[in-house]
C-alpha positions as CSV (number, residue, x, y, z in Angstrom):
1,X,0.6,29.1,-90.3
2,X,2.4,29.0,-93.7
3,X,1.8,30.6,-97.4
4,X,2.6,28.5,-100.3
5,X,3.1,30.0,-103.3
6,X,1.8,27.5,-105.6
7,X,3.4,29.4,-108.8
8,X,6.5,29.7,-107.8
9,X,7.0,27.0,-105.5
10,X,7.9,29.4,-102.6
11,X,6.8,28.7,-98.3
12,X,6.4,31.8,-96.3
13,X,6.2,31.8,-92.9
14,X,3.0,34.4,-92.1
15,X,4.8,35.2,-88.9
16,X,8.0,36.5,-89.9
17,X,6.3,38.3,-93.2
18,X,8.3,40.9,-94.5
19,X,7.4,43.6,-97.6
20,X,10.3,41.4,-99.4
21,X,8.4,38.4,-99.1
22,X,5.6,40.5,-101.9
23,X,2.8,38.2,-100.2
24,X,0.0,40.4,-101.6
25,X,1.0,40.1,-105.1
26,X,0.7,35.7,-104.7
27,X,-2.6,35.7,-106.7
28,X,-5.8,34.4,-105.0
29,X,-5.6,31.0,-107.1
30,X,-2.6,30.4,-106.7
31,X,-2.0,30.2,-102.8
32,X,-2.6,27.9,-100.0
33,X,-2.3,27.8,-96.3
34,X,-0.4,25.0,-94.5
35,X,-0.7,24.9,-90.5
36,X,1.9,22.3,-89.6
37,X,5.8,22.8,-89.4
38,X,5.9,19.0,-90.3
39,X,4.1,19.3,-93.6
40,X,6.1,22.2,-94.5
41,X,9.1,20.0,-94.1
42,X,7.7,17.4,-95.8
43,X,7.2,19.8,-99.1
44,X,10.7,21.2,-98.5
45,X,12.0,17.3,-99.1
46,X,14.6,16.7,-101.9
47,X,12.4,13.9,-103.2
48,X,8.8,15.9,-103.1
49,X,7.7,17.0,-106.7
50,X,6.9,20.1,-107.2
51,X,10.0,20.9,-104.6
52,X,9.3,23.6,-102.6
53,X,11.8,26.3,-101.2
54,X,11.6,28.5,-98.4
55,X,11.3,32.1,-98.6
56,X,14.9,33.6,-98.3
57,X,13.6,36.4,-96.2
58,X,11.2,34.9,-93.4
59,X,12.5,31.3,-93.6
60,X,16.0,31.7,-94.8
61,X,16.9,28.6,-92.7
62,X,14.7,26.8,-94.8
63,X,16.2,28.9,-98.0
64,X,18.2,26.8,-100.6
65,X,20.0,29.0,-103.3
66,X,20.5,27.1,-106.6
67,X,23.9,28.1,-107.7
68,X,23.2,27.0,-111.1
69,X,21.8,30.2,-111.7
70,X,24.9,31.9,-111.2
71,X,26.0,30.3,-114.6
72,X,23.0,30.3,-116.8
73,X,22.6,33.4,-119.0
């Protein structure tokens, strides 16, 4: 089963949690459980809006860092 942060547009795996991942702090409103791999996939697609991102630390293959931020002040 998955976690989505719908705030911050993060997917957690609830397998691999970690106390990085700070899933107790996702408020109540604003989570929602996905069961399928294949859906998660399908939020994780370039060309679904809101895009979603994995969680670096318990889906960091799914983890895509935006190296625009390195830039931005």
């Amino acid at each position: 089963m998955y976690l989505i942060d719908e705030e911050n547009h993060i997917i957690h795996d609830m397998s691999f949690l970690k106390y990085e991942c700070q899933a107790k702090k996702i408020a109540e409103d604003k989570r929602r459980k996905v069961h399928t791999l294949e859906q998660v996939k399908r939020m994780l697609d370039s060309n679904h809006r809101p895009q979603y991102n994995g969680c670096r630390w318990c889906m960091p293959e799914y983890f895509q860092f935006d190296m625009t931020t390195i830039f931005s002040h």
